[in-house]
Each structure stands twice: as C-alpha cells, then as structure tokens.
C-alpha positions as CSV (number, residue, x, y, z in Angstrom):
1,X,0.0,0.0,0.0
2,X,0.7,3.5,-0.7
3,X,0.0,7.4,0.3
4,X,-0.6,9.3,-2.7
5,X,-0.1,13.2,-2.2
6,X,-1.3,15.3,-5.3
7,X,-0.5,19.3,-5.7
8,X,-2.7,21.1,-7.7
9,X,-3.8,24.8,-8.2
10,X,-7.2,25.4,-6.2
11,X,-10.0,23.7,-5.0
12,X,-12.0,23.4,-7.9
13,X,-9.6,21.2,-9.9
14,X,-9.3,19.4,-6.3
15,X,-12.3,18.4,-6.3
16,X,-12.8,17.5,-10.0
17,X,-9.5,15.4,-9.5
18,X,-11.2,13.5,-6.1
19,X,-14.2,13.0,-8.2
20,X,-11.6,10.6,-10.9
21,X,-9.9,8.9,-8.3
22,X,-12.9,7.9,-6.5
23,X,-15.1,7.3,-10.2
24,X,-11.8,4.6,-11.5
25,X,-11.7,3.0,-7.8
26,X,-8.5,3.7,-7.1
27,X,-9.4,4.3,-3.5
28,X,-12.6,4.3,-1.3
29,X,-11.6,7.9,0.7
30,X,-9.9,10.9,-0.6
31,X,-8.4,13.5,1.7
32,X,-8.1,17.2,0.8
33,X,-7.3,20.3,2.1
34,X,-5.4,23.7,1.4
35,X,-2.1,24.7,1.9
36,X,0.3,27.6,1.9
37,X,3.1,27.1,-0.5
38,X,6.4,29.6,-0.4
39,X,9.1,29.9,-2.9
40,X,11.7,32.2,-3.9
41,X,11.3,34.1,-7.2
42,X,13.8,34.9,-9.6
43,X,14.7,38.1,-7.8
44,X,14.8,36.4,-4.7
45,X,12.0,37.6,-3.3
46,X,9.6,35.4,-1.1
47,X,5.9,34.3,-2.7
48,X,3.2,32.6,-1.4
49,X,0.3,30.7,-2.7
50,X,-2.1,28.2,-1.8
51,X,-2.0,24.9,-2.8
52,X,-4.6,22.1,-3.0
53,X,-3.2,18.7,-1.5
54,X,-5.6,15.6,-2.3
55,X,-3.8,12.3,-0.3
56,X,-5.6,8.7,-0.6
57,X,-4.3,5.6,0.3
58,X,-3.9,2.8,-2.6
59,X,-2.7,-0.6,-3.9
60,X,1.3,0.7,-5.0
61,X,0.6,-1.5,-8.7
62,X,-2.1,1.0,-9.3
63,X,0.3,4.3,-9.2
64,X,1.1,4.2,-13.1
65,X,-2.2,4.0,-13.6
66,X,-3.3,6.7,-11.4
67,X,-0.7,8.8,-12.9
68,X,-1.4,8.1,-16.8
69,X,-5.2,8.4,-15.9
70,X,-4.4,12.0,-13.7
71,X,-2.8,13.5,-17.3
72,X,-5.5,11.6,-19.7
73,X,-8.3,13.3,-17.8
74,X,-6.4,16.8,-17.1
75,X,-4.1,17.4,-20.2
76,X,-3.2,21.0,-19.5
77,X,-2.6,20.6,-15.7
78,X,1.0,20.1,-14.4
79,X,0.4,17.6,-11.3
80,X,3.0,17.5,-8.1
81,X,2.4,14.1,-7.5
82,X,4.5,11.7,-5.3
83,X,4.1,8.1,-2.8
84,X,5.2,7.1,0.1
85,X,4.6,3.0,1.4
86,X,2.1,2.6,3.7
87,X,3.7,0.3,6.5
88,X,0.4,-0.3,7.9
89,X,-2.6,0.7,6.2
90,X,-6.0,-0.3,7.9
C-alpha cells in the first residue's frame, strides 16, 4: 500500500481530480485540504500561494495507472504528485 499526495492549483480542480480517483476505484476515501506554498522568485523575493493537497491511500501496482489516468483526464494541468509506502494501512 501507498499514500498518494497530489499538488494542484485550487479547490476546484481538487475536487474534479477526487471525483476521478474515486469514479476509477483507485481508492474508497480521498483527503483534501489547502495549503500555503512559499518559494523564492527569480529576484529572490519570497511568494506565497495556496495549494490544493488531495492524499488517498492505494494498492502501490495501481500508481502508473493513477498517474497516466491524472494526465489523460487533465491534459493542461501540471500535477505534483508523489508516494510514500504505507507500513500499515487499515
């Protein structure tokens, strides 16, 4: 089993992303709530935005899947997405 964390822009595509994870069975429950993200610009000044982190809990063989599915269904949206194993997943 794995944790599944995906970044994306705002709510909205948040929830439209939940709704394909949950319609292809990838997972029973998704997780989601917002974020403050900081970076440094190009001129080194400090920015902030909010991001939108979905996390579910799925079978590891499924990730490709997930992943290929994620860009099928959103084409112009650039996903942070990343696992971590689950040691014990109830």
């Amino acid at each position: 089993m794995i944790i599944v964390k995906l970044l994306v822009g705002d709510k909205k595509l948040g929830d439209a992303v939940a709704d394909t994870i949950l319609k292809n069975k990838f997972t029973l429950n998704v997780f989601g709530s917002v974020f403050d993200s900081y970076h440094i610009n190009a001129s080194l000044t400090k920015e902030h935005t909010e991001v939108y982190v979905i996390q579910f809990i799925t079978k590891s063989m499924l990730f490709n899947e997930i992943e290929e599915s994620l860009k099928n269904e959103f084409p112009q949206t650039d996903f942070s997405i990343c696992a971590t194993p689950g040691a014990h997943c109830v």
